[in-house]
N, CA, C and O atoms as a GROMACS GRO file, in nm:
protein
  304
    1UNK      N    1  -9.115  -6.666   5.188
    1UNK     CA    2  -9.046  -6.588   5.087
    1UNK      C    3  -8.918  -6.661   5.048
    1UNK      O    4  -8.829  -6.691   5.128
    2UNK      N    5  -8.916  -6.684   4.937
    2UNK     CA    6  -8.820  -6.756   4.871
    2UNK      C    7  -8.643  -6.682   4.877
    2UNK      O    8  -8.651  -6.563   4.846
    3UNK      N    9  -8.544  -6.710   4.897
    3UNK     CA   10  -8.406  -6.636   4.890
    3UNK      C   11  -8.385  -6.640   4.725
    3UNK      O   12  -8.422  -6.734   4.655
    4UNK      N   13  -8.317  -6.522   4.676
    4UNK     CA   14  -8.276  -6.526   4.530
    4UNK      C   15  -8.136  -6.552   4.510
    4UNK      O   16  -8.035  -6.503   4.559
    5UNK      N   17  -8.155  -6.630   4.436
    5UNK     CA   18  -7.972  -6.711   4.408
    5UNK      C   19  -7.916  -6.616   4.319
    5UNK      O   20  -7.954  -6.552   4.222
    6UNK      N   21  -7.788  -6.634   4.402
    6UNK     CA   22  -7.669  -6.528   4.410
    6UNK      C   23  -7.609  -6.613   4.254
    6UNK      O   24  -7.583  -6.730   4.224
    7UNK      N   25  -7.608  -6.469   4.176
    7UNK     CA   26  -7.525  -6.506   4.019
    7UNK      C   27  -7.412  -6.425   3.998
    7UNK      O   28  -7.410  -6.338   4.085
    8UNK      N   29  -7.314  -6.417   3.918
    8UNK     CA   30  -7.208  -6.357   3.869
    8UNK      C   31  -7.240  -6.373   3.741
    8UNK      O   32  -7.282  -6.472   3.681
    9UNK      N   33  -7.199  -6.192   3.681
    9UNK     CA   34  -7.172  -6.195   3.538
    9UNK      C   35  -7.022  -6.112   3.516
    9UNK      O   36  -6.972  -6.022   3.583
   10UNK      N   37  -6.976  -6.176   3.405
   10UNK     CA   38  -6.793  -6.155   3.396
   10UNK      C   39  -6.842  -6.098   3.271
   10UNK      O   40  -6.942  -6.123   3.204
   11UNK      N   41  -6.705  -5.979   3.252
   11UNK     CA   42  -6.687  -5.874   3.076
   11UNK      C   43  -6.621  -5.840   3.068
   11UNK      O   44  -6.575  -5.835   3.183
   12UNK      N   45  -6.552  -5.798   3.001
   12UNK     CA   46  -6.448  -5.763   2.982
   12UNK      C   47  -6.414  -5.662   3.019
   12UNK      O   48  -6.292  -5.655   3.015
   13UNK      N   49  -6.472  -5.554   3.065
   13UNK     CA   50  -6.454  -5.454   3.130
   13UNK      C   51  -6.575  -5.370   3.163
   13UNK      O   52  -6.679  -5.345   3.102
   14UNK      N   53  -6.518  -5.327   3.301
   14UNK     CA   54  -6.709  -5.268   3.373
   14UNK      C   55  -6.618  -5.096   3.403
   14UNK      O   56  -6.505  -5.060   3.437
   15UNK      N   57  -6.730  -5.041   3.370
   15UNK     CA   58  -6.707  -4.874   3.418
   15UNK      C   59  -6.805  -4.875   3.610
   15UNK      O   60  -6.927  -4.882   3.623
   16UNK      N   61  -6.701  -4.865   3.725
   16UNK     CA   62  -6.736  -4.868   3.809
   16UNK      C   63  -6.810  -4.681   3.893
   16UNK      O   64  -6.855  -4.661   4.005
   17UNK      N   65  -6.798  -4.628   3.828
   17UNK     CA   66  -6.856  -4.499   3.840
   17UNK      C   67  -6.778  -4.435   3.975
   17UNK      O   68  -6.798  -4.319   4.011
   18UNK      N   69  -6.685  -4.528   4.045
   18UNK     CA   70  -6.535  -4.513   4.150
   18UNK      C   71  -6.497  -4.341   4.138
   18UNK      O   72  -6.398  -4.338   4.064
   19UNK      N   73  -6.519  -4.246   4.165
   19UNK     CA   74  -6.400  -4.128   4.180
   19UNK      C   75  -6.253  -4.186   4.131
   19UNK      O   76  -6.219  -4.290   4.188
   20UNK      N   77  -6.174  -4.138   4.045
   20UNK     CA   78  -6.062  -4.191   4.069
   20UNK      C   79  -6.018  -4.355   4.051
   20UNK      O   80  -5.911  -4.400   4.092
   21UNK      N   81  -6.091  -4.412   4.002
   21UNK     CA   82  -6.069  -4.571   3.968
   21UNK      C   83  -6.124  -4.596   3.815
   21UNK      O   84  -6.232  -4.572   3.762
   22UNK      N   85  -5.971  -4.669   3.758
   22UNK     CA   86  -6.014  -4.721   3.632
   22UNK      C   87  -6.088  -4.759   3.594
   22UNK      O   88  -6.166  -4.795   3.683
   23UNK      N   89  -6.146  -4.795   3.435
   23UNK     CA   90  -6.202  -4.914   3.430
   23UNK      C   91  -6.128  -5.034   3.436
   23UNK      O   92  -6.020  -5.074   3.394
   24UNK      N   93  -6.264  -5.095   3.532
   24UNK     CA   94  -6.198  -5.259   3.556
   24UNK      C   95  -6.218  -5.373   3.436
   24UNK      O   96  -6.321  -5.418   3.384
   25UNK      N   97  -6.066  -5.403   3.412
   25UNK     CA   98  -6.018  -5.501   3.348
   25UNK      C   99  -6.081  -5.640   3.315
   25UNK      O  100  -6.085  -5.589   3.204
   26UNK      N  101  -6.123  -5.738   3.304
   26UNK     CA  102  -6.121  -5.867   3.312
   26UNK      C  103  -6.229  -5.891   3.432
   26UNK      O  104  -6.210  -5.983   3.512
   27UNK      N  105  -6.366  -5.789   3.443
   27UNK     CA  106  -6.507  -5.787   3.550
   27UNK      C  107  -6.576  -5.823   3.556
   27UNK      O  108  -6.670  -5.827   3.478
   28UNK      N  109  -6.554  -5.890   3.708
   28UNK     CA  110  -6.632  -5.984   3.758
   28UNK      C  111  -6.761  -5.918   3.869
   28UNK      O  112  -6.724  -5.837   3.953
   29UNK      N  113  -6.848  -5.941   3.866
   29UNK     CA  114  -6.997  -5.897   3.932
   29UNK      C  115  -7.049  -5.999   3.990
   29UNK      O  116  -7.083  -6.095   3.921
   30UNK      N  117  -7.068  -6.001   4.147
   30UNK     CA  118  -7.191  -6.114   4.158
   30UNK      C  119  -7.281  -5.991   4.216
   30UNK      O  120  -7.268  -5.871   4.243
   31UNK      N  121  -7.389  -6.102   4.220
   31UNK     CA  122  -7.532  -5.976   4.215
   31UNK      C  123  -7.670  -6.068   4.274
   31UNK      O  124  -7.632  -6.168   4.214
   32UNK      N  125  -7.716  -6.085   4.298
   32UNK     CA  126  -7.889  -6.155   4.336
   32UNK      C  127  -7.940  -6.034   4.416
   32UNK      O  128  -7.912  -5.955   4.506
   33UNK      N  129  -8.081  -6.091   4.277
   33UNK     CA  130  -8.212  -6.000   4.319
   33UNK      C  131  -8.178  -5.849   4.259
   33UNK      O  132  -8.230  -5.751   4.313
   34UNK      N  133  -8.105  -5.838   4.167
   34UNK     CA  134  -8.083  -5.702   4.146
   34UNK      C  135  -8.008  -5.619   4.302
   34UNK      O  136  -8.051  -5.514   4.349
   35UNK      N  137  -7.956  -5.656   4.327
   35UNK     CA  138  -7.879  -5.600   4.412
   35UNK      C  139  -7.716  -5.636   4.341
   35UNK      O  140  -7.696  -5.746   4.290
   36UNK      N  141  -7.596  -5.517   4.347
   36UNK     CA  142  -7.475  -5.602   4.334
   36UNK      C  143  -7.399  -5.636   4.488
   36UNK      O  144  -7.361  -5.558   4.576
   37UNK      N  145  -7.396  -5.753   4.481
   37UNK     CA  146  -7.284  -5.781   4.638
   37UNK      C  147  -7.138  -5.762   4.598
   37UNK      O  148  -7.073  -5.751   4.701
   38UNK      N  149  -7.049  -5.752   4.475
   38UNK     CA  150  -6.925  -5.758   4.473
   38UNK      C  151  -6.907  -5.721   4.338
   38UNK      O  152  -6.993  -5.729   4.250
   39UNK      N  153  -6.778  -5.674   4.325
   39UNK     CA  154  -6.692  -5.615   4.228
   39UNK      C  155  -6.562  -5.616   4.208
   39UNK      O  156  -6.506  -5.517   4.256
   40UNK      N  157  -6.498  -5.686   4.158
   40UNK     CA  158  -6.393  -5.681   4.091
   40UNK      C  159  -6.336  -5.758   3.986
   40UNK      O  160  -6.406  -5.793   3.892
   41UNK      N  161  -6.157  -5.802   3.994
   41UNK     CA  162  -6.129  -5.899   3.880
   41UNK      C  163  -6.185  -6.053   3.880
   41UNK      O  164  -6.183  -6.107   3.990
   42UNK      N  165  -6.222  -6.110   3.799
   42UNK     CA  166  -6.214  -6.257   3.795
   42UNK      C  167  -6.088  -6.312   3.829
   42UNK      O  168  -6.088  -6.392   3.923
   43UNK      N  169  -5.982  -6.288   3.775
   43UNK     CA  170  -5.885  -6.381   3.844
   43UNK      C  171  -5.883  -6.327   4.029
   43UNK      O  172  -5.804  -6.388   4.100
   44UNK      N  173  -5.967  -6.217   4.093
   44UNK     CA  174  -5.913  -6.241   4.204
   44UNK      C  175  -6.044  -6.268   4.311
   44UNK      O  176  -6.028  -6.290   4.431
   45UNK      N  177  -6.167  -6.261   4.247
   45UNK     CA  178  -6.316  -6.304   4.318
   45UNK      C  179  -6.392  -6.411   4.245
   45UNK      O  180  -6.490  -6.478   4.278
   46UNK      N  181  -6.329  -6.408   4.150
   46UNK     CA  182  -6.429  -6.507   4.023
   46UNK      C  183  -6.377  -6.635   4.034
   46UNK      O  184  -6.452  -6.707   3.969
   47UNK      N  185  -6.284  -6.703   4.086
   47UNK     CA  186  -6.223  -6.838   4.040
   47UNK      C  187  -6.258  -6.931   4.168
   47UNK      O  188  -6.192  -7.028   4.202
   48UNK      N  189  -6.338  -6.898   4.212
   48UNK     CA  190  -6.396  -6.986   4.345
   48UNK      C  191  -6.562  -6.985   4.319
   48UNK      O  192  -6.632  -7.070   4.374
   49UNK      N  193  -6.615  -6.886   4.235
   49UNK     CA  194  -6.733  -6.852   4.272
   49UNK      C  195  -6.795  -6.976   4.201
   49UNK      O  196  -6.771  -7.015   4.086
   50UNK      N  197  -6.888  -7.033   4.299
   50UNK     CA  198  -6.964  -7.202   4.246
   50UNK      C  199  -7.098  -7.169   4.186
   50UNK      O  200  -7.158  -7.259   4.127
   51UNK      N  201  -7.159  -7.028   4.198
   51UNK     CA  202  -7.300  -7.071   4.140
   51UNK      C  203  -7.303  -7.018   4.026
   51UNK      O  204  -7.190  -7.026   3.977
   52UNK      N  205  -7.387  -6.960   3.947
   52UNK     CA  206  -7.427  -6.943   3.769
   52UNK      C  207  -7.337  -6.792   3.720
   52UNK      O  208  -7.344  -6.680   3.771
   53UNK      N  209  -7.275  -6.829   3.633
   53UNK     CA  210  -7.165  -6.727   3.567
   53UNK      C  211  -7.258  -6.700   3.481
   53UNK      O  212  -7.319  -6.802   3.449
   54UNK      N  213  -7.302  -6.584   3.418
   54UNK     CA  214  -7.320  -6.537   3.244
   54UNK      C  215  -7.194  -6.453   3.193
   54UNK      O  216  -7.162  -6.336   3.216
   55UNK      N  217  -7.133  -6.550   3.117
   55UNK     CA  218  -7.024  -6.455   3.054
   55UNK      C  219  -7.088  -6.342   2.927
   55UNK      O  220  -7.168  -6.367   2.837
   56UNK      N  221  -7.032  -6.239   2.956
   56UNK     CA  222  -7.077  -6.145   2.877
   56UNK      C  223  -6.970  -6.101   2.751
   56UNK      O  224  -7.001  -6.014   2.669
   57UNK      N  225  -6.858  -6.165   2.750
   57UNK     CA  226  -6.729  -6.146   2.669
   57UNK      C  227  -6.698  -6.016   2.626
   57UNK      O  228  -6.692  -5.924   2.708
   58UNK      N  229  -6.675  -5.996   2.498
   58UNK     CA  230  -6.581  -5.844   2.479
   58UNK      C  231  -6.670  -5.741   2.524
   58UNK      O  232  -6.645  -5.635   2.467
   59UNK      N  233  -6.749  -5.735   2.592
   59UNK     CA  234  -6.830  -5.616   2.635
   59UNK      C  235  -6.783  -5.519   2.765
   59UNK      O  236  -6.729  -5.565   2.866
   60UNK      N  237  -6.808  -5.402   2.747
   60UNK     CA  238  -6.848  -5.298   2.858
   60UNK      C  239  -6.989  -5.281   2.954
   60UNK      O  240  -7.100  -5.247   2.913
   61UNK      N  241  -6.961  -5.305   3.055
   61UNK     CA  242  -7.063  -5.308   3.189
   61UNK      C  243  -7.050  -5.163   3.206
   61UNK      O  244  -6.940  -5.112   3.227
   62UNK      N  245  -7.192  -5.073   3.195
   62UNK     CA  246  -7.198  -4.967   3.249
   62UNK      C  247  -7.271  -4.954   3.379
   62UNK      O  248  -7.323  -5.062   3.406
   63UNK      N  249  -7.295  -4.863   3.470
   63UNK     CA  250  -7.414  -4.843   3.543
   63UNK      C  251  -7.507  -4.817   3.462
   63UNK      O  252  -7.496  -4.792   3.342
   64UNK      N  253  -7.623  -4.822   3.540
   64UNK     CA  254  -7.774  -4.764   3.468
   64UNK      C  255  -7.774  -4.664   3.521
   64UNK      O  256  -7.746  -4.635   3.637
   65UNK      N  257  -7.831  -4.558   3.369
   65UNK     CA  258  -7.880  -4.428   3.385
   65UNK      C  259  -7.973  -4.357   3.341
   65UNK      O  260  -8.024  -4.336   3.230
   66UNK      N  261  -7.996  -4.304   3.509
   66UNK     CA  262  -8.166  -4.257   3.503
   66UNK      C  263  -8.157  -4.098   3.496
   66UNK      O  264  -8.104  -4.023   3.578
   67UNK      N  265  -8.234  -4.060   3.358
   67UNK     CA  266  -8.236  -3.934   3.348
   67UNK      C  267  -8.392  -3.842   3.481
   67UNK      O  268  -8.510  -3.807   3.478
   68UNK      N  269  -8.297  -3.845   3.557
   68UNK     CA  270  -8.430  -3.775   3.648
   68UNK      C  271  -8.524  -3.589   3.650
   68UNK      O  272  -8.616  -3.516   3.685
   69UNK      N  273  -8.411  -3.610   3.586
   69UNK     CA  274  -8.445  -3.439   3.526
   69UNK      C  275  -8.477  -3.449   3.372
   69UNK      O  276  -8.384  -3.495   3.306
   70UNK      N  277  -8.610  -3.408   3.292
   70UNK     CA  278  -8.679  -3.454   3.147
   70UNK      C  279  -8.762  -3.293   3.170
   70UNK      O  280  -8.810  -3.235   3.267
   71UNK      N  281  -8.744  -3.258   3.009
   71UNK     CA  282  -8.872  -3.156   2.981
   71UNK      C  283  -8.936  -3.224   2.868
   71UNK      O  284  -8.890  -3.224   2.753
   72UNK      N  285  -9.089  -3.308   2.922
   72UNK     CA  286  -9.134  -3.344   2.833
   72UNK      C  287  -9.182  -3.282   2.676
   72UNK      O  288  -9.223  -3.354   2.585
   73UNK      N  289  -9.169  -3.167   2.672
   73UNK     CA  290  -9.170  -3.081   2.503
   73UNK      C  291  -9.007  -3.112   2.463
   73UNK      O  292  -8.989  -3.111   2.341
   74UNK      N  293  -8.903  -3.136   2.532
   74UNK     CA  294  -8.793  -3.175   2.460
   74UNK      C  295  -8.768  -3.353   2.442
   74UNK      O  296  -8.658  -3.401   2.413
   75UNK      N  297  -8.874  -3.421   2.462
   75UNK     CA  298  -8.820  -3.556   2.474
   75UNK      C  299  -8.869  -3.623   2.310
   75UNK      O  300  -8.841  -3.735   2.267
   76UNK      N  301  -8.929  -3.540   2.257
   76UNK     CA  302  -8.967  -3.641   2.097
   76UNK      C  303  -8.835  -3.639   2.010
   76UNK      O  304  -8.832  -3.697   1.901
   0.00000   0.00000   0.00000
């Protein structure tokens, strides 16, 4: 089984879904395999990180959301 290489994507700002915590500023994500391993600023996790950046620029990072509750007669 192959290991999945660890990537970072940077935006300009990510909504961390945190109780009580801003949105983060200037966000940095590393992540492999669909998993996230880390979260925060680029200037304070991002400026060392050596493997593949996708900059995402003026954008907002949301979580994904799964509507788990649907009444299929209301979904057309």
């Amino acid at each position: 089984m192959s290991k999945m290489p660890v990537k970072a994507t940077r935006a300009a700002l990510a909504l961390t879904m945190t109780p009580g915590r801003d949105p983060l500023e200037d966000a940095f994500i590393i992540h492999s395999g669909g998993r996230i391993l880390e979260v925060g600023r680029y200037s304070e996790i991002g400026r060392d990180f050596e493997g593949e950046i996708l900059d995402r620029g003026d954008i907002v990072l949301t979580p994904g959301v799964i509507n788990s509750h649907v009444h299929l007669e209301l979904s057309c």
